[in-house]
LUMMAR-169116 format. One record per residue: residue number from 1; residue in three letters; x, z, y of N, C-alpha, C in turn. Coordinates in pm, 1 decimal, decimal comma, always signed. Each point is the difference from the previous one (the first is absolute). Layout:
N
PT   num   residuo       n_xx       n_zz       n_yy      ca_xx      ca_zz      ca_yy       c_xx       c_zz       c_yy
PT   NUM       ALA          X          Z          Y          X          Z          Y          X          Z          Y
...
END
This chain:
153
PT   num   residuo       n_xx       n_zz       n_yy      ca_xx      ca_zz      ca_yy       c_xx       c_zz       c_yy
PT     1       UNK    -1178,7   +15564,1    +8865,9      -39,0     -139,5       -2,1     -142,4      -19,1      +52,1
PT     2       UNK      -50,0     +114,4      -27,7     -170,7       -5,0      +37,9       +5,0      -34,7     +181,0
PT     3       UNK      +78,1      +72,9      +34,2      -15,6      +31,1     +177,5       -0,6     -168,2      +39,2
PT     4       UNK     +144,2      -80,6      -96,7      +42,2      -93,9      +84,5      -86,8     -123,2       +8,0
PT     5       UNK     -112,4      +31,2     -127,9     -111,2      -95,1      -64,2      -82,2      +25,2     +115,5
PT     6       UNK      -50,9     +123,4      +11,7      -95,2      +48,7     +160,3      +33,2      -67,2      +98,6
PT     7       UNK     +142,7      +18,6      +53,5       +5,1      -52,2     +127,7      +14,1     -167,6      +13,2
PT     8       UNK      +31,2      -66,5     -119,3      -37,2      -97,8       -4,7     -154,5      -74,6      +18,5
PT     9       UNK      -69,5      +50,8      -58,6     -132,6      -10,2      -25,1      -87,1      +64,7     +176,5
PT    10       UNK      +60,5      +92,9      +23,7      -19,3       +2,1     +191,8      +54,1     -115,9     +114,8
PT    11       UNK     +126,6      -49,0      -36,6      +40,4      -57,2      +92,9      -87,5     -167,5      -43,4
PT    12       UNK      -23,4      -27,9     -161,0      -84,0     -117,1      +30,3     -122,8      +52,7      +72,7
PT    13       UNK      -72,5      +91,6      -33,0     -120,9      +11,6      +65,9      -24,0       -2,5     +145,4
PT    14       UNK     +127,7      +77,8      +50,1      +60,5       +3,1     +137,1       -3,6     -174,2      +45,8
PT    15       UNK      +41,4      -79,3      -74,5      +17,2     -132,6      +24,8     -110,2      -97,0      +39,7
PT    16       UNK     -111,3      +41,8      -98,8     -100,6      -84,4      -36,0      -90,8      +68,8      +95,1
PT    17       UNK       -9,9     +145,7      +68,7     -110,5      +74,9     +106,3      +80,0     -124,3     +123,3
PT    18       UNK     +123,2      +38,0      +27,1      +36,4      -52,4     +152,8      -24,9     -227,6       -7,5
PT    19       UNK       +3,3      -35,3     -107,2      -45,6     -124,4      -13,7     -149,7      +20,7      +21,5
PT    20       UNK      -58,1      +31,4      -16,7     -148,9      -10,9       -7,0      -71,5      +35,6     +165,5
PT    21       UNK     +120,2      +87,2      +21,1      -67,9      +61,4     +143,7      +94,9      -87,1     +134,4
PT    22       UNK      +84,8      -93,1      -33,4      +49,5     -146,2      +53,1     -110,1      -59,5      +12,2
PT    23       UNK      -60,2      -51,3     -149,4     -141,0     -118,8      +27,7     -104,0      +67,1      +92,5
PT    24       UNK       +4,6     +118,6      -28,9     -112,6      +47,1     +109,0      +32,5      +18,7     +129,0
PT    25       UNK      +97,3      +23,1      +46,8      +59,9      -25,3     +136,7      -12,0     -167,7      +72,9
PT    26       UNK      +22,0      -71,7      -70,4       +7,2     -133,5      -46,7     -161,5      -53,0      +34,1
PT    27       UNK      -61,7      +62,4      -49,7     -131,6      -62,8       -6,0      -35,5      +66,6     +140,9
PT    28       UNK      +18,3     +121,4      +52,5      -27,1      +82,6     +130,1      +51,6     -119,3     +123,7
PT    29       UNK     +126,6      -85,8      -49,5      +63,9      -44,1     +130,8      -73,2     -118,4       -2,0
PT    30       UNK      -59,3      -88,1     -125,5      -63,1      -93,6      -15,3     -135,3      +12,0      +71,8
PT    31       UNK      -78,0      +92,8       +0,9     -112,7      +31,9      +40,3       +2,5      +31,5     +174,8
PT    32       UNK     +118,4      +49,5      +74,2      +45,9       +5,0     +103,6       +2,9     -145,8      +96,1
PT    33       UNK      +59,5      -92,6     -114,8      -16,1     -146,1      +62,4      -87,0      -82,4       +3,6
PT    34       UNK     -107,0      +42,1     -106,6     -114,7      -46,4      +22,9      -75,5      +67,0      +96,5
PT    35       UNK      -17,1      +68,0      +66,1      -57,8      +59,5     +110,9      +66,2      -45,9     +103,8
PT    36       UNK     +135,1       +0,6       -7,9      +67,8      -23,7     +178,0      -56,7     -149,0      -25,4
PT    37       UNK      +28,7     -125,2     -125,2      -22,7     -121,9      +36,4     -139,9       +4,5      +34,4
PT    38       UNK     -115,9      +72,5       +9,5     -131,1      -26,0      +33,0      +11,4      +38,7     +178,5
PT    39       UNK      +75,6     +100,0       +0,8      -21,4      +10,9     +179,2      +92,1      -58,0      +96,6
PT    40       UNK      +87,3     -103,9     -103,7      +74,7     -107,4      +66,7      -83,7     -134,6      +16,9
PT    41       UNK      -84,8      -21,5     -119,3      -72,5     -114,0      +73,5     -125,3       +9,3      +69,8
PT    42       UNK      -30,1     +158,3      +11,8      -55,1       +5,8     +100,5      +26,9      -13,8     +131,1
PT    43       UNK     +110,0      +71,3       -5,2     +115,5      +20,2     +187,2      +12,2     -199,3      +11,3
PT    44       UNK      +32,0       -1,2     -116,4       -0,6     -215,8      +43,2     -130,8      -54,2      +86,5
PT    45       UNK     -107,7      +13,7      -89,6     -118,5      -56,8     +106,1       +8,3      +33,1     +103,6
PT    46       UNK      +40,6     +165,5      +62,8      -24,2      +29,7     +147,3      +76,5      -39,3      +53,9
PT    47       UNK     +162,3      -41,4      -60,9      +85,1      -66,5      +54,8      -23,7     -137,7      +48,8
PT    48       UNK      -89,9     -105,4      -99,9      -23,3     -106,0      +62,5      -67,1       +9,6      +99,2
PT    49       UNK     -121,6      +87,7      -15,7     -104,2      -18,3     +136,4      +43,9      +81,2      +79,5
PT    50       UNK     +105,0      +81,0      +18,7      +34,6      +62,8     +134,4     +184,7      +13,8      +15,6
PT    51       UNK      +69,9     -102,1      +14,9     +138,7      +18,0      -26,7      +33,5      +52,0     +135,4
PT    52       UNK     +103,7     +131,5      -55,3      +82,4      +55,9      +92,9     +117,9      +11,8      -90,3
PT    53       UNK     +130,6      +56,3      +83,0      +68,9      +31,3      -72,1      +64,4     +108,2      -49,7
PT    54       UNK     -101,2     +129,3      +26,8      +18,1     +105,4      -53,0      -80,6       +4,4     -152,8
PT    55       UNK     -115,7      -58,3      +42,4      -83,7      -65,6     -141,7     +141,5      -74,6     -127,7
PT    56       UNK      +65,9      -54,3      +77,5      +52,2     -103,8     -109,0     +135,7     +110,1      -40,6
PT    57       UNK      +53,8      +40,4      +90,5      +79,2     +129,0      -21,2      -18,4      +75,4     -161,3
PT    58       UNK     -153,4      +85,8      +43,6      -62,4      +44,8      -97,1      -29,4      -70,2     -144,1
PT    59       UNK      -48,9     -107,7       +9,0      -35,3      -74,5     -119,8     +144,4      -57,6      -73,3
PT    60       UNK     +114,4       +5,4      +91,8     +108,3      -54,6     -101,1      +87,1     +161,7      -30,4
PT    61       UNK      -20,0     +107,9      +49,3      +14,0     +135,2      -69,1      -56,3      +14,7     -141,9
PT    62       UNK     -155,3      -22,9       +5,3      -54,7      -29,3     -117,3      +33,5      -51,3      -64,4
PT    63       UNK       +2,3     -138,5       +8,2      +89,9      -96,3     -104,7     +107,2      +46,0      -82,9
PT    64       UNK     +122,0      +80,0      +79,4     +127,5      -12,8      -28,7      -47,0     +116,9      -90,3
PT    65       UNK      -84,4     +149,1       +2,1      -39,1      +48,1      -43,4      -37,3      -26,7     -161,2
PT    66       UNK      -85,4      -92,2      -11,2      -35,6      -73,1      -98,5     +122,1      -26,7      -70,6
PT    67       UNK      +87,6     -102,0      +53,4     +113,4      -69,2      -54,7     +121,9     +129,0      -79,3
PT    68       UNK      -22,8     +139,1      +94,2      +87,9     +121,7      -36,3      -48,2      +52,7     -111,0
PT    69       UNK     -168,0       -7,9      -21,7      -51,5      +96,2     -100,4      -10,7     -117,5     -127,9
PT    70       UNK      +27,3     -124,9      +23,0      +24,1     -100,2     -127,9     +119,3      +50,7      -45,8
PT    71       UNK      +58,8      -29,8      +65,4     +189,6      +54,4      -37,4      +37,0      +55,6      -37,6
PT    72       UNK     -118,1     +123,0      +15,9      +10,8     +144,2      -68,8      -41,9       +1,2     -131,3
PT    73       UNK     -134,1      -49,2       -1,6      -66,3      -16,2     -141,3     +137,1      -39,6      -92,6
PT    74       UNK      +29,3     -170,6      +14,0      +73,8      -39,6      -41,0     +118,2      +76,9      -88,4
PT    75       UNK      +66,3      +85,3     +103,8      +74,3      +98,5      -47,7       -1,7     +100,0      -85,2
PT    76       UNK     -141,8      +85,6      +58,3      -76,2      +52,2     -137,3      -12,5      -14,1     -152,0
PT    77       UNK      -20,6     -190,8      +36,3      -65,4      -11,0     -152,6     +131,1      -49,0      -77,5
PT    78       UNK     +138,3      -77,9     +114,1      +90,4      +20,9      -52,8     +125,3       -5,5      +81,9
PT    79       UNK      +40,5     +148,3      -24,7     +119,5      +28,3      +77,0     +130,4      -74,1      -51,2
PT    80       UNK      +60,7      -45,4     +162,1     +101,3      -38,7      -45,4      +75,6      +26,3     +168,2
PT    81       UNK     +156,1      -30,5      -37,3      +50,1      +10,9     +162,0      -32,3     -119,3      +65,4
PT    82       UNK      -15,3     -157,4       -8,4      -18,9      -39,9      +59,0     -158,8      +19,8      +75,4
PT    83       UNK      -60,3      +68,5      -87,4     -125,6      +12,8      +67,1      -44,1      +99,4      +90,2
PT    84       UNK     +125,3     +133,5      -14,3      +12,5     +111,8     +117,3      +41,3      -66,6     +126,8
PT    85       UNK     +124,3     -124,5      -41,9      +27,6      -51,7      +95,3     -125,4      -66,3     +107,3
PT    86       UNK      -52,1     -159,5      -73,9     -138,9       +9,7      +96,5      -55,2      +83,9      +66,9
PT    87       UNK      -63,4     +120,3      -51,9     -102,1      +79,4      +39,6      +75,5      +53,3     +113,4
PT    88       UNK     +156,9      +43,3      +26,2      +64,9      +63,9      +67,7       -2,3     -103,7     +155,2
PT    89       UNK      +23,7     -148,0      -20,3      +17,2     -114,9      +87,5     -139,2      -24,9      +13,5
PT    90       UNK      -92,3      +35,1      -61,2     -135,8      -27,2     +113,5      -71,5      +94,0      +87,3
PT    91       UNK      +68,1     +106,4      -62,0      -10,9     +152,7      +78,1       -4,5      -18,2     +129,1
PT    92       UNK     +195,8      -30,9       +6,7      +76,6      -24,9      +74,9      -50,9     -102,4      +91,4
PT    93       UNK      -52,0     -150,2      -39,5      -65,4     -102,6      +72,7      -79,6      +56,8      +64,9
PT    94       UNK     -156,2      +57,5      -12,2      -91,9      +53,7       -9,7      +20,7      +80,9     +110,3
PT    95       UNK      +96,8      +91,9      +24,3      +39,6      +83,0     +130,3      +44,0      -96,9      +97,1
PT    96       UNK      +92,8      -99,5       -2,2      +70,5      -82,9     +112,4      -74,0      -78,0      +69,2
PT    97       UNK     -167,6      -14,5     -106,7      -84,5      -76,1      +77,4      -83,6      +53,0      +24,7
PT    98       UNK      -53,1     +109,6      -24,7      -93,3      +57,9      +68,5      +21,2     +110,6     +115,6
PT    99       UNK     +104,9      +81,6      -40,6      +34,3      +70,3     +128,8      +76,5      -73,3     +108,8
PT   100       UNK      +50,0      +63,4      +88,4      +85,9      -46,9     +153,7     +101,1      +25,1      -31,1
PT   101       UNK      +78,9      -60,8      -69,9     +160,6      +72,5      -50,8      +70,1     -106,0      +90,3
PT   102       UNK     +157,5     +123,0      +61,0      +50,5     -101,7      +92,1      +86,9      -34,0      -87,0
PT   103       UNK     +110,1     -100,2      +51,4      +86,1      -67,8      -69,6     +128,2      +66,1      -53,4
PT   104       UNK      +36,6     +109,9      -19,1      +88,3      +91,0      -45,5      -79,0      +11,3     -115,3
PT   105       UNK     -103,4      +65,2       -1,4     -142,5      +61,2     -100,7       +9,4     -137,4     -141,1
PT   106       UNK      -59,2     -129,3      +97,2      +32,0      -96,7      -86,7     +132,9      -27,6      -95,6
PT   107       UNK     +105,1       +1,0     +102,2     +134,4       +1,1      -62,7      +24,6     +109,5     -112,2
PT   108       UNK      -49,4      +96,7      -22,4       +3,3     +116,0     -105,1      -90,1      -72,5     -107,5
PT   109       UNK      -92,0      -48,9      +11,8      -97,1      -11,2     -108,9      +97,9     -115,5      -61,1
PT   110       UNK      -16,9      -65,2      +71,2      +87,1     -172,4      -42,9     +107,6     +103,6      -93,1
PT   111       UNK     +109,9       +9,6      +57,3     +141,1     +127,6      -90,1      -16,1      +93,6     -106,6
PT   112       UNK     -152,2      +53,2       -0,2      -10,1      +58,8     -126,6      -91,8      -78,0     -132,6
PT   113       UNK      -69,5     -134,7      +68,3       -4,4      -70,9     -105,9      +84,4      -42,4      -58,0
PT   114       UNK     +134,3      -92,0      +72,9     +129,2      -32,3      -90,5      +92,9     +134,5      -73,0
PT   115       UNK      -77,7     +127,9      +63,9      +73,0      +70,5      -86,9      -62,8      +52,1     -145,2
PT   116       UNK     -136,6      -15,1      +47,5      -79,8      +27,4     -141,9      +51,6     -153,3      -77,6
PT   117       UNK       +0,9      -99,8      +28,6      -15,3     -102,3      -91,5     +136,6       -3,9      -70,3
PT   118       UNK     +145,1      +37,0     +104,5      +74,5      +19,3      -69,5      +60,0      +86,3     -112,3
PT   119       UNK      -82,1      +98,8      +23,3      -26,5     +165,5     -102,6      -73,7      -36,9     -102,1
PT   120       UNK     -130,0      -80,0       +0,0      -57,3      -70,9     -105,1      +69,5      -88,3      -67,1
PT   121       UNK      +98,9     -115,9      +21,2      +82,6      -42,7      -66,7      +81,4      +82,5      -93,9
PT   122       UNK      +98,0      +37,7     +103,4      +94,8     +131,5      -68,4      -62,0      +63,4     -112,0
PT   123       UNK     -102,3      +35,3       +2,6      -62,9      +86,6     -114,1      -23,5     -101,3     -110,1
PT   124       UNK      -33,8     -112,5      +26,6      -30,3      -43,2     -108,0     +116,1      -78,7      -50,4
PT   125       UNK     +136,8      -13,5      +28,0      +88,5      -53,5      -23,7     +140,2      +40,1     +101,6
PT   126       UNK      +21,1     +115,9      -87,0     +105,5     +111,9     +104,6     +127,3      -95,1      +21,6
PT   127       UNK      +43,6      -78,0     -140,2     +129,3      -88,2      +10,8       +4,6      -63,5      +85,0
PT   128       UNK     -134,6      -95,6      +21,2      -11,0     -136,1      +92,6      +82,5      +21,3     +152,1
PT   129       UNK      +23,1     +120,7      +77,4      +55,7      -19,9     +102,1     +184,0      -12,1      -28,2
PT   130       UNK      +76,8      +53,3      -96,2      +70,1       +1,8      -27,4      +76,8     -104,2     -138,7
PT   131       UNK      -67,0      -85,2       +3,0      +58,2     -106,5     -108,8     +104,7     -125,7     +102,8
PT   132       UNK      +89,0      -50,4       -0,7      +68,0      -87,0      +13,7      -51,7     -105,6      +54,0
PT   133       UNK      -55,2      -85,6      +61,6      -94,5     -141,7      -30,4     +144,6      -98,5      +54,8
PT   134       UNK     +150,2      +19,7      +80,0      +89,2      -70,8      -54,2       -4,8     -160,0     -100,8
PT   135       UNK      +11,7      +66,6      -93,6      +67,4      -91,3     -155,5     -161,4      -60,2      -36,4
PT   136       UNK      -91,2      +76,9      +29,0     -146,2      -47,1      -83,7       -6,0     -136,1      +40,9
PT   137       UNK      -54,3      -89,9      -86,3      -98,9     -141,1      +64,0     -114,1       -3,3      +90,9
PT   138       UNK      +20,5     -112,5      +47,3     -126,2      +14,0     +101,0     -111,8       -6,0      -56,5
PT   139       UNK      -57,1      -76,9     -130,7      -57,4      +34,6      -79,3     -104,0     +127,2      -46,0
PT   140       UNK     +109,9      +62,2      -35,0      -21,4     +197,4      -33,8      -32,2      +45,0      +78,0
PT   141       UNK      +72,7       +6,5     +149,0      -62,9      +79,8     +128,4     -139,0      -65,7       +0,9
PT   142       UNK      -37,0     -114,9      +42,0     -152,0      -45,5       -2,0      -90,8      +75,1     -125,6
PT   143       UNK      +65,2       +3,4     -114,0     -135,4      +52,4     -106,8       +4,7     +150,2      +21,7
PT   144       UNK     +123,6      +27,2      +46,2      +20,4     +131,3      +20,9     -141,8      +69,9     +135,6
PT   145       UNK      +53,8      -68,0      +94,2     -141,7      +15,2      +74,5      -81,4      -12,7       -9,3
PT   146       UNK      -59,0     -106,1      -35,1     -162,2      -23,9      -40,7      -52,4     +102,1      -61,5
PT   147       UNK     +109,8     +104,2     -106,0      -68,4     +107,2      -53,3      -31,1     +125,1      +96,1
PT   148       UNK      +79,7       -3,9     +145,9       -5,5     +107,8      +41,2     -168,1      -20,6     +108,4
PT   149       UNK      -49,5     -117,7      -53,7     -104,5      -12,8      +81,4     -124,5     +124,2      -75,6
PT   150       UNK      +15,9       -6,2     -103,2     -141,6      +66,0      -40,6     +126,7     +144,4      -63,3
PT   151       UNK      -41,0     +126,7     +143,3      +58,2     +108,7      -44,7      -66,0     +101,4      -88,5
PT   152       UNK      -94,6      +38,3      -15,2       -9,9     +114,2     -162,9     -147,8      -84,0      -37,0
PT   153       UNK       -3,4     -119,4      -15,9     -114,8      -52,1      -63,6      +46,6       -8,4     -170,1
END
């Protein structure tokens, strides 16, 4: 009985080290965005007084940057699938607009977002593709959806 008291008493501790070293990761990605947002509004001023569009290229890399390492935090401080989802679709954004992707390239990204979003559903409601909607009211299907708007919040 002693052992099973031990390994209990490890796996909380186990619990409470990898929570603690989350916030600190957390605070690492937080501190990341405060630096990129300082050399984004810097790249802005030179952008006003000297616009090109490799300049603006650059400064909306940054941005989206920013917008990826929010997403992340976010996730950090609280995981959920809809929030892998985001972080996964701004990734994804984030490449289509900053690199030269041709239109096949595009067409993949577009296809594996509806496939992540549909995998994110599924997970969070394995029945939902396989229920009847037939016999239901129109009613039910509407409340029924509205819930599938907010997926692991």
């Amino acid at each position: 009985m002693e052992k099973n008291d031990f390994s209990k008493k490890l796996l909380k501790a186990g619990g409470v080290i990898a929570h603690i070293l989350e916030i600190v990761m957390a605070l690492f990605v937080l501190f990341a965005i405060g630096v990129q947002l300082v050399r984004v509004c810097k790249e802005m001023y030179f952008f006003v007084v000297d616009a090109e569009s490799h300049k603006f290229l650059e400064m909306l890399a940054n941005i989206l940057v920013i917008v990826v390492g929010i997403e992340f935090f976010a996730l950090l401080c609280k995981p959920s699938v809809s929030r892998v989802f985001e972080v996964i679709v701004f990734v994804l954004a984030r490449h289509m607009i900053v690199y030269e992707t041709s239109a096949l390239e595009d067409l993949l990204v577009v296809i594996s977002i509806v496939i992540v979003g549909l995998v994110s559903i599924w997970i969070k409601n394995p029945t939902h593709f396989f229920k009847r909607k037939k016999d239901m009211p129109v009613e039910e299907i509407r409340e029924e959806l509205k819930g599938d708007d907010e997926l692991g919040d």
